[in-house]
VMD Tcl script that draws the C-alpha trace (Angstrom):
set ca {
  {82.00 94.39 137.84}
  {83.63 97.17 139.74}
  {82.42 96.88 143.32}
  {84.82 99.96 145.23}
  {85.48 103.03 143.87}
  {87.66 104.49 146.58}
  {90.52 101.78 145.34}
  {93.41 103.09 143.48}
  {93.71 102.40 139.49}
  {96.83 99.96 139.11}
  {99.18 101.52 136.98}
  {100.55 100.54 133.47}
  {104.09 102.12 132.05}
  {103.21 104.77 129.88}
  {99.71 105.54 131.62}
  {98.67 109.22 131.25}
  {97.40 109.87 135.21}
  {95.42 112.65 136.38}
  {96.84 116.08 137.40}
  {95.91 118.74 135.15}
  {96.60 119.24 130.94}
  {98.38 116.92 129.14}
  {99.99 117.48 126.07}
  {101.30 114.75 123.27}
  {103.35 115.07 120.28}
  {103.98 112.23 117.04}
  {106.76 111.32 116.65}
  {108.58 108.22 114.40}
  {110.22 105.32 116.48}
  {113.94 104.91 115.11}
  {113.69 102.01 117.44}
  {111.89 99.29 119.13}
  {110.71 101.20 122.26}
  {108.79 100.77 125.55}
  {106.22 102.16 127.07}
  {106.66 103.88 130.11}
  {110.20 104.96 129.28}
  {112.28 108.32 128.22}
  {113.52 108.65 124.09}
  {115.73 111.31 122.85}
  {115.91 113.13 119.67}
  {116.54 110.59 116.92}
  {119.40 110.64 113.62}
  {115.46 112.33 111.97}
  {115.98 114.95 113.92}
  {112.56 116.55 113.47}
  {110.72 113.21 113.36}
  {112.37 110.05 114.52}
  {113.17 109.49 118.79}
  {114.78 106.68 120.37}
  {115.77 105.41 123.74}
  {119.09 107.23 124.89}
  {122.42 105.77 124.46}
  {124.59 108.68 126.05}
  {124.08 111.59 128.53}
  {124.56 114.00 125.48}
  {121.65 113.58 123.94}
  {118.46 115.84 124.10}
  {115.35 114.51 126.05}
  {112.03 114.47 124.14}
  {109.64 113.01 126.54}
  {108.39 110.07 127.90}
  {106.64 107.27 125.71}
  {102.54 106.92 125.91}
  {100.99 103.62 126.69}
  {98.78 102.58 123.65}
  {95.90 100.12 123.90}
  {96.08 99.58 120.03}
  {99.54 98.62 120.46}
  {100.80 95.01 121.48}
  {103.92 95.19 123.36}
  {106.42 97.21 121.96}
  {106.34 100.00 119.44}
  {108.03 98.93 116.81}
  {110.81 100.38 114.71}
  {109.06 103.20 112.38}
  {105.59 102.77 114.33}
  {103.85 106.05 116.29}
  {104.84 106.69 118.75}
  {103.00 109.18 121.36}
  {105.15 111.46 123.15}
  {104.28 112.98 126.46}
  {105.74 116.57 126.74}
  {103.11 117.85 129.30}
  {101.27 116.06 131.87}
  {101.35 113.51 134.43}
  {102.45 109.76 133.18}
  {103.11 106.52 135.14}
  {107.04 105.77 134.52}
  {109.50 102.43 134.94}
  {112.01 103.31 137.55}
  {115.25 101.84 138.03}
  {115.07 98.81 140.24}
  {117.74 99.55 142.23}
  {116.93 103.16 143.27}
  {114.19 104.50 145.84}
  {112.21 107.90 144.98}
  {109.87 110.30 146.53}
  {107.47 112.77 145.39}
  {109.10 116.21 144.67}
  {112.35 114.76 143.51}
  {114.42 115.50 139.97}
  {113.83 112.85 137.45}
  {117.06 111.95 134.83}
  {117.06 109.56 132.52}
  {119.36 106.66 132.58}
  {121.69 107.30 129.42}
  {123.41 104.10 129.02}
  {123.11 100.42 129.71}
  {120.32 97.77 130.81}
  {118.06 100.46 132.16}
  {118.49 103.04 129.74}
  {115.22 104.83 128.97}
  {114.08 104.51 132.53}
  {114.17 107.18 135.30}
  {116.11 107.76 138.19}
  {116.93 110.45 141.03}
  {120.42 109.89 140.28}
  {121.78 112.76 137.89}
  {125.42 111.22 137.74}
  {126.01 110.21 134.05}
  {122.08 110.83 133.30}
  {120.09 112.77 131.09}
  {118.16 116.09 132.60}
  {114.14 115.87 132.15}
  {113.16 119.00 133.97}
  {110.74 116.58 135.48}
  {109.51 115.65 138.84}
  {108.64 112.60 140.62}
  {104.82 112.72 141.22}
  {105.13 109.76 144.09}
  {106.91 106.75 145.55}
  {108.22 104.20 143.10}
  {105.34 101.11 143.86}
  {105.83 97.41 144.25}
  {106.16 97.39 140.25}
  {108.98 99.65 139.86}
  {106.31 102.21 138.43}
  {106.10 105.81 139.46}
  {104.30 108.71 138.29}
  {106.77 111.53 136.92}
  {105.53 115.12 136.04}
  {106.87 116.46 133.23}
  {106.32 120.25 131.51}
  {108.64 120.47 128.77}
  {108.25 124.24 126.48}
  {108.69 122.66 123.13}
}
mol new
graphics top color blue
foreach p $ca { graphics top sphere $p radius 0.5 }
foreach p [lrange $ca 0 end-1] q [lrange $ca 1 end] { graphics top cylinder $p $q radius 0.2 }
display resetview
C-alpha cells in the first residue's frame, strides 16, 4: 500500500509524464523497437517508423511505453508515437544533461534511438530536456512536433 505521496513516481522508458497535452499518433513498427527511444520515418513512409540508422533521416517521435506490451514492440506491432507532450527518455550513458537543453537523436551505432545533447552526427528533435538524466540513464524530454 502506498504510504507517502510526496515521493517521486520512478520512471519507465517511454512513460508519458505530466506537463500539459499530450498528443500520440499509430504508427507500424518496421522494426523491433524500444520503448523510451526516438524512430524515424520508415521505407512505409506514411505508416511504418524505425529506429534511425543515419543523421539523414526524418524524426517522428519518441516511442510510448505500453503496459499491454512485453518487452519490445515487435516488427509490424503498434506502435504509439509521442509527437506532443512530456515522456521519460533513455539517454546515452556516456553523456550528462540538464533541463533546458536540445535533445538529438543518436543516428548510428549501439545507442542509436536514444537521446543526447550532442548534435554532432545526430538527428534534430526540436525537443528539450525536461530534467537531469537520473541514476537509470532516464530523462524526461519535451517534445512539440507540428505534424
Amino acid at each position: 500500500m502506498q504510504t507517502d505521496y510526496n515521493a517521486p513516481v520512478a520512471l519507465v522508458a517511454g512513460m508519458i509524464t505530466p506537463g500539459g497535452v499530450t498528443e500520440i499518433q499509430s504508427r507500424i513498427a518496421e522494426v523491433a523497437l524500444e520503448f523510451g527511444t526516438a524512430v524515424v520515418r520508415g521505407t512505409d513512409v506514411e505508416h511504418e517508423v524505425k529506429a534511425p540508422t543515419a543523421d539523414t533521416q526524418e524524426f517522428m517521435g519518441f516511442v510510448a511505453f505500453n503496459q499491454n506490451v512485453d518487452g519490445n514492440i515487435a516488427i509490424d506491432g503498434d506502435v504509439s508515437l509521442v509527437t506532443k507532450g512530456s515522456v521519460a527518455m533513455t539517454v546515452v550513458t556516456a553523456v550528462t544533461v540538464a533541463a533546458g537543453e536540445d535533445a538529438y537523436v543518436v543516428a548510428t551505432g549501439g545507442d542509436a534511438g536514444k537521446v543526447t545533447n550532442v548534435s554532432t552526427s545526430n538527428i534534430a528533435t526540436g525537443a528539450v530536456f525536461g530534467s537531469a538524466k537520473k541514476n537509470d540513464n532516464l530523462a524526461i524530454v519535451r517534445i512539440d512536433l507540428a505534424k
